[in-house]
N, C-alpha and C positions, 0 to 999 in steps of 0.2 A: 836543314841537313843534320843526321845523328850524327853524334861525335861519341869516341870510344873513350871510355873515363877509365880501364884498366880496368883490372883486376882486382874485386875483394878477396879478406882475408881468406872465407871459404873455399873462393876458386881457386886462388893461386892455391892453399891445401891438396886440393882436388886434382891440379895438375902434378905439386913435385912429389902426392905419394904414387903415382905410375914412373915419377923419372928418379924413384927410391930414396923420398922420403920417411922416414920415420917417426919423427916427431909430433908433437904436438902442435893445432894451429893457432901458436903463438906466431905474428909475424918479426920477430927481433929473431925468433931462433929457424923460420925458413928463411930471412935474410941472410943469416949466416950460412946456410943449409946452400944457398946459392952460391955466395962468396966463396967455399969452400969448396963447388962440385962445378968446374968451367962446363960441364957438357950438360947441367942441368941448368946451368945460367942461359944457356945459348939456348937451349930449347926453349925455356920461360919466355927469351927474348921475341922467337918466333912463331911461338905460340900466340903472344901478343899482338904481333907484326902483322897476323893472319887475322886476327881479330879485329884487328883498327882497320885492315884494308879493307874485311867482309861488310864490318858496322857502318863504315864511310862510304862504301859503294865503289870503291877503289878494281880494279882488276886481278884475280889470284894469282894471273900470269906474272910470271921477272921473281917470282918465292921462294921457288924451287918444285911447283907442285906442278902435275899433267893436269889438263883439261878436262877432267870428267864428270860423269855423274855420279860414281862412287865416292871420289873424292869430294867433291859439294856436299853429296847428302852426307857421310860421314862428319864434316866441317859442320853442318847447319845441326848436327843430331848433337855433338860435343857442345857449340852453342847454345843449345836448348838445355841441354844436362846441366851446365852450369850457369843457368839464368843468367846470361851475361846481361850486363848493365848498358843501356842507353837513352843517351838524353836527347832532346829532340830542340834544335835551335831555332 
């Protein structure tokens, strides 16, 4: 079974400059970038959450997300955009 290993330096970059990032990807200063901004920590969080449940095989339902095809393909198209990372047990 794939297990989600998180997020590299690049991605996690890749998501806080849409949730208004600025800086450079250094991770000590998008750590603090988090620490600093609660509604881009919570996203980070859940952007995550959607990641471990999609790479685990988990259900999207209980997320907060509708059931659809929009939503999926959007979801598998972000996953593809930032190579997400998975290891195979």
């Amino acid at each position: 079974m794939a297990k989600f290993k998180g997020f590299n330096t690049q991605q996690t970059y890749q998501l806080l400059t849409e949730l208004g990032y600025d800086g450079p990807a250094r991770q000590d200063q998008m750590d603090a970038f988090v620490a600093a901004t609660p509604s881009a920590g919570s996203m980070l969080g859940r952007y995550t959450e959607i990641a471990k449940q999609r790479i685990e095989g988990g259900p999207l339902s209980g997320i907060g997300m509708s059931d659809g095809g929009a939503v999926k393909k959007l979801l598998l198209e972000s996953m593809a955009l930032l190579k997400v990372t998975v290891i195979h047990l």
